[in-house]
Every structure is written in C-alpha cells, then in structure tokens.
C-alpha positions as CSV (number, residue, x, y, z in Angstrom):
1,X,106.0,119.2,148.5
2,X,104.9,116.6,145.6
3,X,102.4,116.1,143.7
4,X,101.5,112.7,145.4
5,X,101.3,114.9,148.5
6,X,99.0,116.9,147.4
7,X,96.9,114.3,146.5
8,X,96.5,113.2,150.0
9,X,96.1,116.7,151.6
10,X,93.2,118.0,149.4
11,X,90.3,117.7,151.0
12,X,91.7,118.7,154.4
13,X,93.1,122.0,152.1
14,X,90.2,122.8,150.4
15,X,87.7,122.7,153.8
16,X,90.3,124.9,155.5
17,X,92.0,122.4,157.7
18,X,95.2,122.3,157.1
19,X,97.8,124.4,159.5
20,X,98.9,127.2,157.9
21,X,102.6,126.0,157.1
22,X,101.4,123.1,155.2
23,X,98.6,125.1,153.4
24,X,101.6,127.4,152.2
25,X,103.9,124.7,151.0
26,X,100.7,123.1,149.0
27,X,100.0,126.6,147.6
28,X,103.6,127.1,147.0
29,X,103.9,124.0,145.1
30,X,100.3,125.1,143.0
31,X,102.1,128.1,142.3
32,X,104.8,125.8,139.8
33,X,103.1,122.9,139.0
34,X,100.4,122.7,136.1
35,X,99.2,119.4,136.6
36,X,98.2,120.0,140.3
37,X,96.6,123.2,139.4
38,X,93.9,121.2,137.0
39,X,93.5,119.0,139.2
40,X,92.8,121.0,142.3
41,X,90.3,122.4,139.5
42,X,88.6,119.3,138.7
43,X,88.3,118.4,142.5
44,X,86.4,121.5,143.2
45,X,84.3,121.3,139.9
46,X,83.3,117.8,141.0
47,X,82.8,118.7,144.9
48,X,80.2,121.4,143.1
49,X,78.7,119.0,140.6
50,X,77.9,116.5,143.3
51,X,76.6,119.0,145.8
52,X,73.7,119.8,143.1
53,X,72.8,116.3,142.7
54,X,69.9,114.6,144.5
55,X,70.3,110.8,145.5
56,X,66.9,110.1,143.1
57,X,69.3,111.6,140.2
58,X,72.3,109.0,140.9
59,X,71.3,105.7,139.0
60,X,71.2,102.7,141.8
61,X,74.3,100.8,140.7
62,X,76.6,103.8,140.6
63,X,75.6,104.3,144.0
64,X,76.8,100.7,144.4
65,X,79.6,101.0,142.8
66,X,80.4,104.3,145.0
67,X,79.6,102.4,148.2
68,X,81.8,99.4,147.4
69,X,84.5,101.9,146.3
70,X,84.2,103.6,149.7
71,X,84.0,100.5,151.9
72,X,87.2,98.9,150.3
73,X,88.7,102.6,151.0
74,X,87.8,102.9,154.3
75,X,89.3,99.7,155.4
C-alpha cells in the first residue's frame, strides 16, 4: 500500500468500514511509515476539533469557502 492510498481510504478506515484485508494492509503500512502516522493523527484531531464546533462558531465565509470546496469535490 502507498501513502497516496491511504489518503483515499481514511475516512472509510477510521469509521470502521473497510474489509478487514485492506484495514490490515493500511495498518501494516502505518506501522513503517512516519508521515502517514501524523497524518492519520491530524485527521482524527481535526474530526474531534470540528465535532466540538457549533455552526454559530464558524465565521460565514469559511462556511462558504467549505461549501464551494465541497461542491467542486463532489462533482
């Protein structure tokens, strides 16, 4: 597995939907790669972070910015 990989498998990883082969390739990859490992970190400190917020704390136009971000995204 690669690092771009992982990029792409996160958040099925992290809420546990992954089959189990792939979810032991993507930890057996963590297990030798640095990089991956702080950022698997940062995903989950940011998934936390932006569970404690309330939408009246996000300033309007980064919720614009997020929205457009998403849209183009999505498409």
């Amino acid at each position: 597995m690669r690092c771009k990989e992982i990029v792409d498998l996160l958040g099925d990883y992290l809420d546990g939907d992954l089959d189990p082969e792939t979810a032991k390739a993507l930890e057996a990859h963590l297990s030798d790669c640095h990089p991956c490992v702080s950022f698997v970190n940062t995903y989950r400190g940011t998934i936390t972070a932006s569970r404690k917020l309330l939408v009246e704390d996000i300033p309007p136009e980064l919720i614009s910015r997020l929205r457009e971000f998403l849209n183009q995204r999505c498409r």
